[in-house]
C-alpha positions as CSV (number, residue, x, y, z in Angstrom):
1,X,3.0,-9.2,-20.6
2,X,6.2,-10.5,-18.5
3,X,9.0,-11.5,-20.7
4,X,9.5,-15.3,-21.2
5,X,13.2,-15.2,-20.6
6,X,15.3,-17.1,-18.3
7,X,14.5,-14.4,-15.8
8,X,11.7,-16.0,-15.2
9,X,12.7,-18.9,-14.1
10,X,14.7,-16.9,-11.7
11,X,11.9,-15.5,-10.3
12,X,9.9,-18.6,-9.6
13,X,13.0,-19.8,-7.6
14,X,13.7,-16.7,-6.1
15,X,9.5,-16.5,-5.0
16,X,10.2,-20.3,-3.8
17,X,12.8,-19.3,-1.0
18,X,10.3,-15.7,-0.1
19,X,7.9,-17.0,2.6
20,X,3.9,-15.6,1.5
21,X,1.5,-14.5,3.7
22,X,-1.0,-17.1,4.2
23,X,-4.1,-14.0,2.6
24,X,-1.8,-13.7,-0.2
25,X,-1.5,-17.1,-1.2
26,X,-5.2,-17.5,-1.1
27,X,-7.1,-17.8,-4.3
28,X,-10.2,-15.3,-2.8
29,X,-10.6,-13.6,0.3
30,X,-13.6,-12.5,2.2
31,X,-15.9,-10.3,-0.4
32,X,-13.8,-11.6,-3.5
33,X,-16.3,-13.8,-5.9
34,X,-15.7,-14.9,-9.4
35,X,-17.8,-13.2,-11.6
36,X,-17.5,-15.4,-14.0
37,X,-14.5,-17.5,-15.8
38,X,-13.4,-16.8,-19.6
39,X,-14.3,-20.1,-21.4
40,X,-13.3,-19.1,-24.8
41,X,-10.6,-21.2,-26.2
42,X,-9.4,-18.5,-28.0
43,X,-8.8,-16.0,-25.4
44,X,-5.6,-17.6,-23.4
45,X,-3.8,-14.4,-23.0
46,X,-6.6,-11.5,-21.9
47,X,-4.5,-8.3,-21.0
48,X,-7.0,-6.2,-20.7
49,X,-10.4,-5.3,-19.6
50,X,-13.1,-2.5,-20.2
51,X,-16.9,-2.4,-19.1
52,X,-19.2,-1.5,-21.9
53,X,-21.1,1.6,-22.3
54,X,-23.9,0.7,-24.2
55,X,-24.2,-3.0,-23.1
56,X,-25.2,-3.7,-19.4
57,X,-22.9,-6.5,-18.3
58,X,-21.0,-6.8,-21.0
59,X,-17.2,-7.0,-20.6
60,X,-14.6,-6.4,-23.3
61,X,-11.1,-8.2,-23.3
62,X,-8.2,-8.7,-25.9
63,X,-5.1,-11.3,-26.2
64,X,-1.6,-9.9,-25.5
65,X,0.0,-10.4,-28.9
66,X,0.8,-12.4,-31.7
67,X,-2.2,-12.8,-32.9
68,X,-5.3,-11.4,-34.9
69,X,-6.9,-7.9,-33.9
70,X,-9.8,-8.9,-32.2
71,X,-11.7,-7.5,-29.0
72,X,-13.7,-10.1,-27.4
73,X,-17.3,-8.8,-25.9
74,X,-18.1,-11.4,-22.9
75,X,-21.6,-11.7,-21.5
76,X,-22.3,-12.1,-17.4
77,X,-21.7,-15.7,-17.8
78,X,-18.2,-15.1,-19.6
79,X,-19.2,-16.7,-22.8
80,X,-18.3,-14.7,-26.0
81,X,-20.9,-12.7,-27.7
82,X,-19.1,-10.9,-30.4
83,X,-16.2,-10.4,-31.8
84,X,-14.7,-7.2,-32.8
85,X,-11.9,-7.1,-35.4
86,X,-10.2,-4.0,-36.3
87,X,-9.9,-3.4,-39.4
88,X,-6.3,-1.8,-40.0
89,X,-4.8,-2.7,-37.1
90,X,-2.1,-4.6,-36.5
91,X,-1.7,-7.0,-32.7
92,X,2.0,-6.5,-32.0
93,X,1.9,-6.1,-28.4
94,X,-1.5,-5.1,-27.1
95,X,-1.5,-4.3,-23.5
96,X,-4.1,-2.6,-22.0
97,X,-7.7,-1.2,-23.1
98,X,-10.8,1.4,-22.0
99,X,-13.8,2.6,-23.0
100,X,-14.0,6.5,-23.9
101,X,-15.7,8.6,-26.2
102,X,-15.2,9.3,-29.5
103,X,-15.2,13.3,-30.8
104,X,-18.8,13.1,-31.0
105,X,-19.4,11.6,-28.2
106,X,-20.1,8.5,-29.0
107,X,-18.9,5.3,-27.1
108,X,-15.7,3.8,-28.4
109,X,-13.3,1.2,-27.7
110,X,-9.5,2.4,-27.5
111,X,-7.3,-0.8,-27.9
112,X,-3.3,0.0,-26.6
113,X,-0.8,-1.7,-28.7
114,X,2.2,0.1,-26.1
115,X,4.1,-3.5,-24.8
116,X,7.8,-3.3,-25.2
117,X,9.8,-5.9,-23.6
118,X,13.0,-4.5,-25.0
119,X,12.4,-1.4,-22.6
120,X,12.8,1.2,-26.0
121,X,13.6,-0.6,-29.1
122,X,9.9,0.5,-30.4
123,X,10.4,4.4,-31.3
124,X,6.8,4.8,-30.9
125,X,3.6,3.2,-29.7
126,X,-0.1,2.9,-31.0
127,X,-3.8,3.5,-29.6
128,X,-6.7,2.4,-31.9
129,X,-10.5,3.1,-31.7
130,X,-13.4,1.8,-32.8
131,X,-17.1,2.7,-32.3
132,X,-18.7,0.9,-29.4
133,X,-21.7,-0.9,-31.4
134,X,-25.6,-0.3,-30.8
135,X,-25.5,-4.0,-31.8
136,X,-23.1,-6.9,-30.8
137,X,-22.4,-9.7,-33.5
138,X,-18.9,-10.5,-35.1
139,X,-17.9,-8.1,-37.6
140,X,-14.9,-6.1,-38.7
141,X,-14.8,-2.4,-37.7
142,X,-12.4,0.1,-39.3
143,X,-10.0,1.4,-36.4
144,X,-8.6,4.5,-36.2
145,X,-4.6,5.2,-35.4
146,X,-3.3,7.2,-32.9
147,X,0.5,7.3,-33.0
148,X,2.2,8.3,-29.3
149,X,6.1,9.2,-28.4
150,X,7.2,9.2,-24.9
151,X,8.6,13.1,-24.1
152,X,11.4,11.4,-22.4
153,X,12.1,8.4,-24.6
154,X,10.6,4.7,-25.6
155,X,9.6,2.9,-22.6
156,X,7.8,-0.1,-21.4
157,X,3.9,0.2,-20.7
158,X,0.8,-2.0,-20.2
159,X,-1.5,0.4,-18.8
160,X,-3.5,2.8,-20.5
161,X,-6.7,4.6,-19.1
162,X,-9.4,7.2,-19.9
163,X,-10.6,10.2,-17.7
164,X,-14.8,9.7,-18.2
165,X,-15.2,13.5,-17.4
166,X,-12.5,14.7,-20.1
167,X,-12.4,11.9,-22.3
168,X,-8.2,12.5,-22.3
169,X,-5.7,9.3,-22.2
170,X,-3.3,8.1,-19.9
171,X,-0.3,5.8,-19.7
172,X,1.8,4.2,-17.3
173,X,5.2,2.6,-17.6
174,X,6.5,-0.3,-16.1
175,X,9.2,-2.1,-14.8
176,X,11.0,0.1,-12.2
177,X,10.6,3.7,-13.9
178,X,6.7,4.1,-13.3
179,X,5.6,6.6,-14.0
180,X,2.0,7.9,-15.1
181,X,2.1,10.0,-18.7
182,X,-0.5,12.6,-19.7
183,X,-1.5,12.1,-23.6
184,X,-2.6,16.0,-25.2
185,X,-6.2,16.6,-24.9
186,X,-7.3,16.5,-28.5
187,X,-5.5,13.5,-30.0
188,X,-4.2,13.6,-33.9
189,X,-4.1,10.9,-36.4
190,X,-1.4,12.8,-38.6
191,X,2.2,12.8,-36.9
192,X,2.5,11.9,-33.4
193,X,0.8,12.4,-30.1
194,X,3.2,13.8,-27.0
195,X,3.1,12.0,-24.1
196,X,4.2,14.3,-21.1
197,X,5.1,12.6,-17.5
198,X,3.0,14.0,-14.9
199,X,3.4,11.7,-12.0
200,X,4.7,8.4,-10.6
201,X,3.0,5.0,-11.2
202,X,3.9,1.6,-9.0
203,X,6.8,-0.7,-9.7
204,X,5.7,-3.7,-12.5
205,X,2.3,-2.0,-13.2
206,X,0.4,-4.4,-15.4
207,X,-2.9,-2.1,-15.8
208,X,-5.1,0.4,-14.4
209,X,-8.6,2.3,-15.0
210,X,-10.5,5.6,-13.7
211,X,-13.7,5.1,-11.6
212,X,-17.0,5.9,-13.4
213,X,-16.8,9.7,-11.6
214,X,-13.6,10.1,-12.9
215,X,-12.3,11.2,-9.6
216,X,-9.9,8.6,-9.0
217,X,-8.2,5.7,-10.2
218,X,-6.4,2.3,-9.8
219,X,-3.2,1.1,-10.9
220,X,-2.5,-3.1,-10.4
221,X,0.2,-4.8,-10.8
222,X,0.8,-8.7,-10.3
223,X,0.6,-8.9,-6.7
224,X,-1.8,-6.1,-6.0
225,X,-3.4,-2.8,-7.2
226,X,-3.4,0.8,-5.8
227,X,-6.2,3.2,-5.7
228,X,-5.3,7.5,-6.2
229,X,-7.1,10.1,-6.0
230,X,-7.2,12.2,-9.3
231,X,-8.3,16.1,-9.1
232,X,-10.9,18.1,-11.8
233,X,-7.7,19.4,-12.7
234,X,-6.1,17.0,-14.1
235,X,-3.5,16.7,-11.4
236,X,-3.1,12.9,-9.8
237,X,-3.4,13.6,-6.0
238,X,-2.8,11.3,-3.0
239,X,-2.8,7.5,-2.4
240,X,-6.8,6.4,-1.5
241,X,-5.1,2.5,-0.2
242,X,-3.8,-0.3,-1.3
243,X,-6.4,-3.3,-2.5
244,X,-5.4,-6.8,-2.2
245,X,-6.1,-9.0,-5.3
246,X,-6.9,-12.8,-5.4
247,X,-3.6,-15.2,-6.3
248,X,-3.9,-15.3,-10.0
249,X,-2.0,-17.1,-12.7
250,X,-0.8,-13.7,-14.5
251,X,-3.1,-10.9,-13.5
252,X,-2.7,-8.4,-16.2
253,X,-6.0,-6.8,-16.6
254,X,-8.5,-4.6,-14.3
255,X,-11.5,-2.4,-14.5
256,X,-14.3,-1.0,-12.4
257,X,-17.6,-2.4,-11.6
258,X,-20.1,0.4,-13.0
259,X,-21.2,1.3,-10.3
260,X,-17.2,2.6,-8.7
261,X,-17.3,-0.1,-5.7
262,X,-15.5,-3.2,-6.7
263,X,-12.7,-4.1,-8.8
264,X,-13.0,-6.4,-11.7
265,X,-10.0,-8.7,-12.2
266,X,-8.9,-10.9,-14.5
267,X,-5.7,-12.7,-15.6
268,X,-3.6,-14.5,-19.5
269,X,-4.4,-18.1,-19.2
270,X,-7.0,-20.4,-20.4
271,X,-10.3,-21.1,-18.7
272,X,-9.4,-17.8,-16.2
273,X,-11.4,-16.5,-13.8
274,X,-12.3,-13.0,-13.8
275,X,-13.0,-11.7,-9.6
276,X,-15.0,-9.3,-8.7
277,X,-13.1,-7.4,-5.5
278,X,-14.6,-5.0,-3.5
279,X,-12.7,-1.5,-2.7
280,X,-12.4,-0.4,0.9
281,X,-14.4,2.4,1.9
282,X,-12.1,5.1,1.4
283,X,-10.9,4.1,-2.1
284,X,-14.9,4.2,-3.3
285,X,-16.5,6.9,-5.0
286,X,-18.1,9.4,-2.8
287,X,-20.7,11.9,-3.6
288,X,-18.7,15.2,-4.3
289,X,-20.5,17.4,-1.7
290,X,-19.5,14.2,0.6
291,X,-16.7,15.7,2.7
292,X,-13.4,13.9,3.4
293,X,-11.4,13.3,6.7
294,X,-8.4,14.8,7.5
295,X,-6.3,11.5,8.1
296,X,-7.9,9.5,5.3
297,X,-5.1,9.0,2.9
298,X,-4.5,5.4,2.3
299,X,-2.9,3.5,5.0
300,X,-4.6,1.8,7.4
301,X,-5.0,-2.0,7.9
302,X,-5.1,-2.3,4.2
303,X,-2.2,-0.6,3.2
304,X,0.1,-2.7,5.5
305,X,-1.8,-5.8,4.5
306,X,-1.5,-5.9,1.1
307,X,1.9,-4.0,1.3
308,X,3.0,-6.9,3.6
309,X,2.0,-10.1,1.5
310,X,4.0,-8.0,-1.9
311,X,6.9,-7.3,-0.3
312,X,9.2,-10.3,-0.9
313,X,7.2,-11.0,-4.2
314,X,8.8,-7.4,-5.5
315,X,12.3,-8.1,-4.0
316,X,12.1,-12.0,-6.1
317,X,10.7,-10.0,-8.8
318,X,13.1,-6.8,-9.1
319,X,16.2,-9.8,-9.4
320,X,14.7,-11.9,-12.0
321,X,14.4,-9.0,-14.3
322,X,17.6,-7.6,-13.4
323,X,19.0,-10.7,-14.6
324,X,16.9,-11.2,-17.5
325,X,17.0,-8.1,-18.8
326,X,19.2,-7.8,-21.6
327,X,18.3,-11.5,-22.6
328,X,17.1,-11.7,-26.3
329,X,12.6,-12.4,-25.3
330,X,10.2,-13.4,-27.5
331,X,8.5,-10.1,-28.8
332,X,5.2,-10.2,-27.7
């Protein structure tokens, strides 16, 4: 979540005297639809998104913070069908969410309470699970803890993801230290889990999720979102393009479509649409004996259109929280 501070009333002015590319400002572009629009009174701050395993067309979302520890399970129409509570969890600053496995194999839900808005006060941050249920209705599930430190210190983070081949966990920082942190590949629920920097992650990411082959993955942030290739080795590789997201109040969530070719999108506010954005070709899940070109790398027409209609958004952005930060926020 983006600190309510005077920094962002900064920002707005700042964003104000930026001029926008016309396609940025627009609320959907040519392949974006709305899949459907959270109605649910109670969810006015979704930060993030997962698709469900066991439930065709059933999305999971939770609030940011500061308030109960509940995971929302939202039908094709984006009406509520459950809810989840976790039992022995607390909500101070969920941020991000996925769908793994749990060491059985079973579906679970991994909720990531890893917001820090003070960039390191917290000395350590918090993933729960629950089992993915056979049946959805309101209940309480008991959650396990896994506790996580930063190799290289307390940071910021709102993004958390799960390799589908390996099952292991992933976080990225924010603000303007991104960077993309390896969790170990059998997590504990006694002491604390290392987490071991292992790449870079875009300026002000706000989430991110693997594609169902587990051979790539995107990072978004609030203007756009970034697609990267990820090798059977753990290793993140190169830059797949940059995807252009629909104008959106505070977009702080994103998943794939099940089937790897489209985004889903969604954003904290009440009555919030959630889009459905199609990935360029070369950011899409390709067979693995499917061969790829020599130049195909990201770039392209889509990288310099979506890297154009951010630019001056990052610049407003990168002053307001110089300016703000420091500046006592609201934890949230």
């Amino acid at each position: 979540m983006f600190p309510r501070s005077p920094a962002v009333a900064v920002l707005a002015a700042f964003a104000l005297l930026v001029p926008v590319p016309a396609a940025a400002a627009s609320a959907t572009r040519d392949g974006d639809r709305v899949l459907f629009t959270v109605s649910d009174p109670r969810i006015d701050e979704s930060s993030g998104l997962a698709l469900s395993r066991r439930h065709p067309g059933v999305v999971y979302t939770h609030n940011d913070s500061g308030g109960r520890p509940e995971v929302f399970a939202l039908g094709p129409d984006g009406r509520t069908r459950a809810v989840l509570t976790l039992g022995g969890a607390t909500a101070r600053d969920w941020e991000a969410m996925a769908v793994g496995r749990d060491e059985q194999g079973r579906p679970a839900i991994y909720v990531a309470d890893i917001g820090d808005n003070l960039g390191g006060a917290w000395p350590y941050v918090t993933v729960y699970r629950i089992p993915e249920p056979a049946e959805l209705r309101s209940r309480t599930i008991r959650a396990t803890r896994f506790r996580f430190k930063y190799a290289d210190g307390p940071r910021n983070a709102e993004t958390m993801m799960i390799d589908p081949r390996t099952n292991r966990l992933y976080i990225a920082s924010k603000l303007f230290d991104g960077a993309l942190y390896e969790a170990p590949a059998t997590l504990r629920t006694s002491g604390f889990n290392k987490l071991r920097k292992i790449g870079e992650a875009p300026v002000i990411a706000t989430d991110g999720a693997f594609a169902p082959d587990g051979r790539s993955y995107v990072i978004r942030t609030y203007f756009g979102a970034r697609v990267y290739a990820f090798g059977a080795d753990g290793k993140p590789g190169d830059s797949l393009g940059s995807v252009a997201l629909p104008a959106q109040k505070q977009g702080e969530s994103v998943t794939y479509t099940a089937d790897g070719q489209s985004l889903l999108v969604g954003s904290e506010g009440v009555d919030q649409p959630v889009y459905q954005v199609p990935l360029p070709a070369r950011a899409r899940p390709t067979p693995p004996t499917a061969p790829r070109t020599a130049g195909d790398k990201g770039g392209g027409k889509e990288h310099r259109d979506a890297s154009g209609a951010r630019v001056g958004l990052f610049l407003a952005l990168t002053i307001a929280a110089v300016i703000g930060y420091g500046v006592v926020r609201r934890r949230s």
